[in-house]
C-alpha positions in Angstrom: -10.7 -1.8 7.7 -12.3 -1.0 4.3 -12.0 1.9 2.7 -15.7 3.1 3.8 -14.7 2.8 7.1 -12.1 5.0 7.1 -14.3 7.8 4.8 -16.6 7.3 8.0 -14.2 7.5 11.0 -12.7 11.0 9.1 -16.0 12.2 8.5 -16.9 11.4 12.4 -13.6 13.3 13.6 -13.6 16.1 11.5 -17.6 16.7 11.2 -16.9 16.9 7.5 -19.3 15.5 4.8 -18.8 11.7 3.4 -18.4 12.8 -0.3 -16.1 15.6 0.5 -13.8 12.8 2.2 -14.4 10.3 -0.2 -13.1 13.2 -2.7 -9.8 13.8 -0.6 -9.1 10.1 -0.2 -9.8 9.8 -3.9 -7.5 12.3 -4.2 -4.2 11.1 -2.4 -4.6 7.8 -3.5 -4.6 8.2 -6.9 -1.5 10.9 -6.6 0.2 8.1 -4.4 -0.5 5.5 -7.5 1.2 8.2 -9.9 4.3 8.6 -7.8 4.5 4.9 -7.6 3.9 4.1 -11.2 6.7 6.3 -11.7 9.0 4.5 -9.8 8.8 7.5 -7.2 8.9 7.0 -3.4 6.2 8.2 -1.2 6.4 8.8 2.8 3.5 9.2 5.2 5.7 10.2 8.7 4.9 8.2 11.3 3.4 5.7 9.1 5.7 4.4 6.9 6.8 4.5 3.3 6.0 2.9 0.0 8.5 2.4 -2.9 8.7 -0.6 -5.8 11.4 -3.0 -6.2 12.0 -5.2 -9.2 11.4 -8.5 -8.9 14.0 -10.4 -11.1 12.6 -13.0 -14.3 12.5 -16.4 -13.1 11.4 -20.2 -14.3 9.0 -22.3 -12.4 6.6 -25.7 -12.6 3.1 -25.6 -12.7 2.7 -28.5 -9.7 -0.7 -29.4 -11.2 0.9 -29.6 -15.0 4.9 -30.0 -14.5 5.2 -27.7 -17.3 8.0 -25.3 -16.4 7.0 -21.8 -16.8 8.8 -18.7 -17.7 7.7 -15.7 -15.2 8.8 -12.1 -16.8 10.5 -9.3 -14.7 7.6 -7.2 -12.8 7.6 -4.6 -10.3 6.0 -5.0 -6.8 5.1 -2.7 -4.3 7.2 -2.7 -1.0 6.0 -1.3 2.9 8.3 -0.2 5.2 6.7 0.9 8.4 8.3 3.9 10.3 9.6 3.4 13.8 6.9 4.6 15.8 4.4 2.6 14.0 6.5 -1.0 14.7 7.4 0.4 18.5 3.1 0.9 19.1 2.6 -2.4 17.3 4.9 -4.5 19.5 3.0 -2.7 22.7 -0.2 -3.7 21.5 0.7 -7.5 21.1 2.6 -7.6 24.1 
């Protein structure tokens, strides 16, 4: 699902204008991306919740090259999905 589709299906459901939603979704994902970026954990109930975790500094090999990289520390986003979400996801496939 792209993120016009969902602009659409909330429009549909709430009889609300496109750019208003757009606005809104606009809205909560950027102040999700703030929380985030400030190492801050955000919850959507019955959805699940996203954090970061540090992902430690490492060496690799290029395969094509052999030369052995260094790879600095980073952050990553992390998903955890809430209960009811995993329970209606097993149903589906099931």
């Amino acid at each position: 699902m792209l993120k016009k589709d969902l602009i659409n299906k909330v429009s549909e459901e709430l009889s609300l204008q496109k750019q208003d939603v757009s606005v809104a979704l606009d809205i909560i994902l950027d102040t999700m991306g703030e929380a985030l970026a400030e190492d801050r954990r955000v919850e959507l109930r019955g959805f699940g919740s996203f954090s970061t975790r540090k992902r430690k500094a490492r060496s690799t090999k290029n395969p094509r090259t052999g030369i052995v990289m260094d790879i600095p520390e980073r952050k990553t986003l992390h998903f955890t999905m809430s209960k009811s979400l995993k329970e209606s996801l097993i149903s589906k496939t099931e």
